[in-house]
C-alpha positions as MATLAB code, in Angstrom:
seq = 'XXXXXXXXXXXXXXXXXXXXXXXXXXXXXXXXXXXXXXXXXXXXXXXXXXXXXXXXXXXXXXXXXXXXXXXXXXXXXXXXXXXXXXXXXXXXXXXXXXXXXXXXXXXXXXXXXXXXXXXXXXXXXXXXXXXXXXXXXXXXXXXXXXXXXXXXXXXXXXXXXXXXXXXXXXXXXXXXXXXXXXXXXXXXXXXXXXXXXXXXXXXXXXXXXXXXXXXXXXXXXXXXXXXXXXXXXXXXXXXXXXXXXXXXXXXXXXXXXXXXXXXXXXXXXXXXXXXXXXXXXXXXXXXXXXXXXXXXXXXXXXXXXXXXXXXXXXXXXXXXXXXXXXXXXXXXXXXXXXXXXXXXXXXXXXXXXXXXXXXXXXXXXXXXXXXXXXXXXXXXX';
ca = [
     -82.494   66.599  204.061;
     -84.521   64.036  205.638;
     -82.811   60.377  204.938;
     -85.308   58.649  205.074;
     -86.929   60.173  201.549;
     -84.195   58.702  199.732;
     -85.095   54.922  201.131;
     -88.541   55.735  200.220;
     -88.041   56.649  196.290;
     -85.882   53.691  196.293;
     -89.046   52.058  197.572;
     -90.807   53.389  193.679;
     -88.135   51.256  192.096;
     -89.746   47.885  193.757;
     -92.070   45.861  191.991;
     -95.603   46.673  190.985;
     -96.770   43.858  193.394;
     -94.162   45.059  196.362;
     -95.634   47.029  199.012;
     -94.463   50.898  199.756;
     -94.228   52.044  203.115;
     -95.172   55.283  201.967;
     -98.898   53.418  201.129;
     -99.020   51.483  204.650;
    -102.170   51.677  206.809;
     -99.986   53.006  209.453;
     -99.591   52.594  213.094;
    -101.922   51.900  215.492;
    -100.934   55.454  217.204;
     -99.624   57.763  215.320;
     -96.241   58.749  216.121;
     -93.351   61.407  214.211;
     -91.218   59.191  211.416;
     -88.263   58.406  211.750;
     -85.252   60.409  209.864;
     -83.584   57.798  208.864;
     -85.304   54.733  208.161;
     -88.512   53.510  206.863;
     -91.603   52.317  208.601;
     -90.833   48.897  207.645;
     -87.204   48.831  209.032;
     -88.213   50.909  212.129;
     -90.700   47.944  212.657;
     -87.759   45.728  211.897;
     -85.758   47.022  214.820;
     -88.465   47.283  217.228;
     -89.336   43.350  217.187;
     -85.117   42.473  217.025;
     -84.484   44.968  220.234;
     -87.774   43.440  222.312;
     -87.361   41.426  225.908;
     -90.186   39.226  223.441;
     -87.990   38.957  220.653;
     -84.337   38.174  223.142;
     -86.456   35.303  225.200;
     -86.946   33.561  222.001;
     -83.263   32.488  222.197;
     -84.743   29.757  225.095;
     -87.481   28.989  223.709;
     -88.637   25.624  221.920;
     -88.176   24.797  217.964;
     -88.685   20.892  218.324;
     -86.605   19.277  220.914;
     -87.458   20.434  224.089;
     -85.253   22.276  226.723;
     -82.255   21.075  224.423;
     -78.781   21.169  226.281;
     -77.278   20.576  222.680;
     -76.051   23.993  221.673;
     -75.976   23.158  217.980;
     -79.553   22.102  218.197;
     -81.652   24.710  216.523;
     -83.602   26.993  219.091;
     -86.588   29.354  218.023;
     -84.845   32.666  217.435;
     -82.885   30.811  214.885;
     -85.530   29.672  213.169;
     -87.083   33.325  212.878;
     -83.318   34.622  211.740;
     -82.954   31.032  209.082;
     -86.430   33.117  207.600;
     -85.640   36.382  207.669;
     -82.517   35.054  205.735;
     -84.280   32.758  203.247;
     -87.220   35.492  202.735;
     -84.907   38.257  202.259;
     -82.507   36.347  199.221;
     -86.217   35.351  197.604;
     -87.481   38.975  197.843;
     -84.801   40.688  196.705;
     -84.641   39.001  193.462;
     -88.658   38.978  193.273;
     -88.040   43.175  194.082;
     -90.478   43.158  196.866;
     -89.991   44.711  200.353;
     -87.030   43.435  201.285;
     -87.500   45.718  205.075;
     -91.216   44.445  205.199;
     -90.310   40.708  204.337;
     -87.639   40.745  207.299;
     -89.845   42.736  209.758;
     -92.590   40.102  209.514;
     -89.936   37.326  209.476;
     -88.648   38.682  212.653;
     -91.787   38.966  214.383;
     -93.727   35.874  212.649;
     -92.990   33.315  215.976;
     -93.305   36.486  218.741;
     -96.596   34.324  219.867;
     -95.100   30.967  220.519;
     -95.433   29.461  224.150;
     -92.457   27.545  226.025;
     -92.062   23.907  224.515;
     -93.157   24.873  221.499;
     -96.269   23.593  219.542;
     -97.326   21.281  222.453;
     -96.723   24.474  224.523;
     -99.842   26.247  222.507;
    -102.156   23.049  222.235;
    -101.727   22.628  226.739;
    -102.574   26.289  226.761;
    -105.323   26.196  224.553;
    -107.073   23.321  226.552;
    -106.115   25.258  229.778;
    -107.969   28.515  228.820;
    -111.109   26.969  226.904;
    -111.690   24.558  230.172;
    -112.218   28.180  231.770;
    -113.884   29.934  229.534;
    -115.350   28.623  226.208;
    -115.104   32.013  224.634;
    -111.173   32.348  224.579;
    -108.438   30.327  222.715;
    -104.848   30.105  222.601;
    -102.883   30.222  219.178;
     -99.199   31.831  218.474;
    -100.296   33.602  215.567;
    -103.125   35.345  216.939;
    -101.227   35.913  220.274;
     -98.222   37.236  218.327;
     -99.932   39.829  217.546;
    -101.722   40.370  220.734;
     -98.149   40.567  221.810;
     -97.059   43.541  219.457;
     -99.718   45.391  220.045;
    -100.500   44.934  223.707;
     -97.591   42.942  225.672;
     -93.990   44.152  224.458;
     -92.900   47.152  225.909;
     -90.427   49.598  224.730;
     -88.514   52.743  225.815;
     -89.504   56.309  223.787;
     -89.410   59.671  224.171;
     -92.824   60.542  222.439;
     -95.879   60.072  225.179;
     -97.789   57.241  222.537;
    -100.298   55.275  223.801;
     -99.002   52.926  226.112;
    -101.318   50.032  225.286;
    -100.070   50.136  221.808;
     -96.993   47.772  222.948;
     -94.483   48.093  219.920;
     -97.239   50.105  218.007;
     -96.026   48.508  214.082;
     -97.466   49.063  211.091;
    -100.887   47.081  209.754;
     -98.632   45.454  207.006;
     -95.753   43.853  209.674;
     -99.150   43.157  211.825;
    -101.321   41.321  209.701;
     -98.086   39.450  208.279;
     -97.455   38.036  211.720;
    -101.169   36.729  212.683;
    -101.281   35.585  208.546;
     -98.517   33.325  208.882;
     -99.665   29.814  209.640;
     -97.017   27.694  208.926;
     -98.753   24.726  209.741;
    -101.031   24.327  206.764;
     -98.668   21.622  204.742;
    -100.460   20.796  201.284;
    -100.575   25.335  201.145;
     -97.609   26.060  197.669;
     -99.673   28.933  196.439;
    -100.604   32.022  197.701;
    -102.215   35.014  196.698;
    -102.238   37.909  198.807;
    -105.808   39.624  200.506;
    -105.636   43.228  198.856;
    -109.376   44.004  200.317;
    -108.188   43.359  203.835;
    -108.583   46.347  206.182;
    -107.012   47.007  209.730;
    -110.151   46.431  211.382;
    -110.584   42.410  209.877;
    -107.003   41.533  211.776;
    -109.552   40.861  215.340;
    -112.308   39.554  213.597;
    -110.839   36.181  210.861;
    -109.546   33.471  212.752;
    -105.427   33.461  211.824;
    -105.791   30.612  209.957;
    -108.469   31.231  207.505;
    -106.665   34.611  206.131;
    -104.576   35.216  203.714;
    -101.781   37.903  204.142;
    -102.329   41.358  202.982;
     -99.108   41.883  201.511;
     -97.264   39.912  199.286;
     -94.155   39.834  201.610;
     -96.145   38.270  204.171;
     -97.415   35.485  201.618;
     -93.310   35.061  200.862;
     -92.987   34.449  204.624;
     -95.552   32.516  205.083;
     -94.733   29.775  202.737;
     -91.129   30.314  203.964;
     -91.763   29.094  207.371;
     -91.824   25.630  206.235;
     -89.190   26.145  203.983;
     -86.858   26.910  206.896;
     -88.045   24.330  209.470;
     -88.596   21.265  207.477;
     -84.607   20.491  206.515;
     -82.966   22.147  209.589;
     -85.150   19.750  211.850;
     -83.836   16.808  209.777;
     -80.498   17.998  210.473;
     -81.526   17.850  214.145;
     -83.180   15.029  214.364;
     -79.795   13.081  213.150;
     -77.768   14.771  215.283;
     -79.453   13.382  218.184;
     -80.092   10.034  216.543;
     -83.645   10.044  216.541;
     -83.472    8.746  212.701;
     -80.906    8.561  209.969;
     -81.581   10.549  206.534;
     -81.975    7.301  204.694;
     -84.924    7.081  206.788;
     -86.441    9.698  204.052;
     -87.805    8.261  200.861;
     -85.490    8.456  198.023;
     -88.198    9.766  195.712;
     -88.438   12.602  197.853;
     -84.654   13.168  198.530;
     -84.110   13.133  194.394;
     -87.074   15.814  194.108;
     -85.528   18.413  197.078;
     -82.526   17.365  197.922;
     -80.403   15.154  200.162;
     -79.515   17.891  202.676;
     -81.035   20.981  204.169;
     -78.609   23.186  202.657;
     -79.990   21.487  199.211;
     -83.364   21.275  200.346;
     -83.330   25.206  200.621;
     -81.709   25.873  197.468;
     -84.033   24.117  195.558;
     -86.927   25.485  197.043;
     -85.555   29.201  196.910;
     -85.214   28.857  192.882;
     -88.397   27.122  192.726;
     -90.150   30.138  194.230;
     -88.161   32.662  192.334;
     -88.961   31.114  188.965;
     -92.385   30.159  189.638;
     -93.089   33.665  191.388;
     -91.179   36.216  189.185;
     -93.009   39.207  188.037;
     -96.073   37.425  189.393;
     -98.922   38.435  191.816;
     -99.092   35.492  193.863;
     -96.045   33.222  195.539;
     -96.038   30.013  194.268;
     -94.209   26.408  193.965;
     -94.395   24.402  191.047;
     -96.781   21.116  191.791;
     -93.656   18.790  191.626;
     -91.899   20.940  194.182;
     -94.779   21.440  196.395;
     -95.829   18.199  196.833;
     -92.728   17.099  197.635;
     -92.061   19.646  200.799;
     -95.651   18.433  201.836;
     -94.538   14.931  201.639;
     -91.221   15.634  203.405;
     -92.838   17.897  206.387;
     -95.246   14.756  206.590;
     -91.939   12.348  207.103;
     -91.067   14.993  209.242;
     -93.848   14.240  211.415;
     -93.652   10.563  211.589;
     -90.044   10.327  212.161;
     -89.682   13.253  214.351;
     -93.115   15.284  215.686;
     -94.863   12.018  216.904;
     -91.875    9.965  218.105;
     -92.412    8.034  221.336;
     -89.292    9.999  222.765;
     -90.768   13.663  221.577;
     -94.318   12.409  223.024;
     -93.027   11.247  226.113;
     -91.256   14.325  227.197;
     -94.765   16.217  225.838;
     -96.060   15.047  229.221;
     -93.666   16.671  230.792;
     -94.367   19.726  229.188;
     -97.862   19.301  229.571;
     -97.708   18.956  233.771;
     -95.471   22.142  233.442;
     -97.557   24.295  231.741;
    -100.924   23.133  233.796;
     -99.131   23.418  236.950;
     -98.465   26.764  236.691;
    -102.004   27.934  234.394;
    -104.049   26.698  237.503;
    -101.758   27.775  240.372;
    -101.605   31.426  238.875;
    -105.291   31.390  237.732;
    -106.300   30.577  241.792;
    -103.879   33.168  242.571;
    -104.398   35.686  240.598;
    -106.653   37.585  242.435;
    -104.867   37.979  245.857;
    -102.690   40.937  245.312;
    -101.265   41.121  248.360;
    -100.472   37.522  248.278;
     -98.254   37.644  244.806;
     -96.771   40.829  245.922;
     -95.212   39.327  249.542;
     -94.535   36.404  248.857;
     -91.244   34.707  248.866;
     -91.945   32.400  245.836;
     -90.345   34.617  242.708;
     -92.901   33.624  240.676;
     -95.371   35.455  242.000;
     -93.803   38.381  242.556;
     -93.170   38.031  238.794;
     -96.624   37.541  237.757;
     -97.990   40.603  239.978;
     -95.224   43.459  238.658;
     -95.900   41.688  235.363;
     -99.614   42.470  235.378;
     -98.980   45.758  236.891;
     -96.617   46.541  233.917;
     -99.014   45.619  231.286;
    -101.857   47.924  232.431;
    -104.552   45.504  232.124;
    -108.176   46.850  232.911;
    -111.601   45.583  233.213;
    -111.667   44.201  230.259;
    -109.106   41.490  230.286;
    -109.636   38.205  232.125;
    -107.798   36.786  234.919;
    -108.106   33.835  232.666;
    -106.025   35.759  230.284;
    -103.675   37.175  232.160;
    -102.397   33.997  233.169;
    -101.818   32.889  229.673;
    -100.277   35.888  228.916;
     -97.695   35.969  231.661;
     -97.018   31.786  230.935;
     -96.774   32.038  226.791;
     -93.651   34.694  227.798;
     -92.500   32.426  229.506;
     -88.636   30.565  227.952;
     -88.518   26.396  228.890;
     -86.043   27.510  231.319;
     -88.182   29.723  233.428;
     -91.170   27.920  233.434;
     -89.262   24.907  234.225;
     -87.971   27.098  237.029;
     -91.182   28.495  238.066;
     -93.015   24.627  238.012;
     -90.099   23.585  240.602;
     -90.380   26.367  242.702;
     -94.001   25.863  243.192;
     -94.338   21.990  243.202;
     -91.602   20.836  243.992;
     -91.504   19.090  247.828;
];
């Protein structure tokens, strides 16, 4: 018996709106199935067992570099939701493997130090060349289709990187946390494989329903945890936050998530679209606004920015003026470029790809600790 028939007629159980794995688009290659598990929780596994996936452990949520252990890191924020996503889409009946595959994999793109991480690389790759940007979601999923590598037996096609399904790939580029006001979303059903390379991330929807759960999500998980955080290293108090908007959500992040959870599930329930109610969504776009007055644009966030900033043009500008002389990165006693070169020779890149790229590439990989590391190495006197 093959296993993995039985999780798929479980899959026919799932709501009318859920997606099947037995419908996906498929994989970029094609490769044999898997016994056991769906496509879905096979994608699932390949993001959670990636180098990509491990380095997000040291890599930026909102305080920078932070020596705090209880201060929330990236990977946690992908695992707080994959947790929140799965509860809602179990009791909506969707996907639960598809909603955790994209939650997994939604933040794959994100550069050291975060979002000022992404805005220093975009600036460092359009000074170069007008025709390229820099943005996570769009790299994420340049990332799980060209970057990650893993170990397999079949001979696939080796610039396929973890080679996931369309559905897990257009929910990570979809995902766009940043758009605040957003508390309703209806999925793209006309979307095809080829439109993932051709929308800007941020002006499509997801394809799936899952991916709209995650989407909205995102905020869901980052707006009360970076409260929490913010306290905890005394860059405000929670009184700081409007009462109005406390008594709507919810006077801790534990609260703040409840509330929003049952808002989506009741608002959302046998429905074709994820949704808020007004009350409820204009309050988490109110409180993610707080969020960035009392936290994102604080002189003590903006002031180690800088720091960030000299980090990640240090090394974009170095590399890019080195990243032509071979023999150079592959010699010399600076690990950095001896990093950058077996990097590029791992990836495979061809004609095609910019050195302009490249560079970006090997620096968005990158954890705060490394580049740190790296920046020293090279600058330091």
């Amino acid at each position: 018996m093959i296993w993995r028939e039985i999780r798929e007629k479980q899959e026919l159980e799932l709501s009318p709106f859920a997606s099947k794995s037995v419908n996906s688009y498929g994989r970029l290659s094609q490769e044999r199935k898997c016994p056991v598990r769906t496509d879905y929780e096979r994608d699932a596994d390949r993001i959670l067992y990636s180098m990509e996936f491990r380095r997000l452990r040291h890599k930026t949520q909102v305080f920078f570099n932070a020596k705090n252990d209880h201060i929330c890191t990236r990977m946690e924020h992908v695992l707080y939701v994959g947790s929140i996503s799965k509860t809602i889409a179990r009791t909506l009946n969707l996907n639960q493997d598809l909603t955790y595959a994209i939650s997994l994999g939604h933040d794959l793109g994100h550069a050291p130090f975060g979002h000022s991480g992404e805005r220093v690389l975009d600036r460092c790759i359009k000074n170069n060349n007008f025709e390229l940007s820099f943005h996570h979601e769009a790299h994420g999923l340049r990332v799980v289709d060209r970057l990650a590598t893993r170990i397999s037996e079949e001979k696939i096609n080796e610039k396929c990187g973890l080679n996931l399904t369309f559905e897990v790939r257009d929910g990570i580029i979809s995902h766009c946390g940043e758009n605040y006001s957003e508390y309703y979303l209806e999925r793209d059903a006309l979307k095809k494989p080829s439109s993932l390379i051709k929308i800007p991330s941020n002006k499509q929807n997801p394809y799936t329903l899952e991916g709209c759960l995650v989407r909205l999500v995102d905020k869901i998980a980052y707006v009360g945890r970076d409260i929490e955080d913010a306290v905890r290293v005394k860059l405000m108090d929670i009184n700081d936050i409007p009462k109005e908007i406390c008594n709507e959500l919810g006077y801790s992040n534990a609260e703040i998530i409840n509330t929003l959870v049952c808002d989506i599930i009741e608002n959302s329930y046998k429905k074709d679209f994820i949704k808020l109610s007004v009350a409820k969504g204009e309050a988490l776009k109110e409180l993610i606004s707080e969020n960035v007055r009392l936290i994102y644009q604080t002189d003590k966030i903006k002031r180690y920015e800088k720091t960030a900033e000299n980090v990640i043009e240090g090394l974009y500008f170095d590399l890019l003026e080195n990243c032509d002389d071979i023999e150079r990165l592959k010699t010399s006693s600076q690990k950095v470029y001896r990093h950058f070169h077996n990097f590029m020779k791992e990836v495979g890149y061809d004609n095609e790809d910019s050195k302009e790229q490249k560079v970006v590439d090997f620096i968005a990989g990158m954890t705060d600790n490394y580049a740190m590391s790296c920046y020293e190495e090279l600058f330091w006197m």
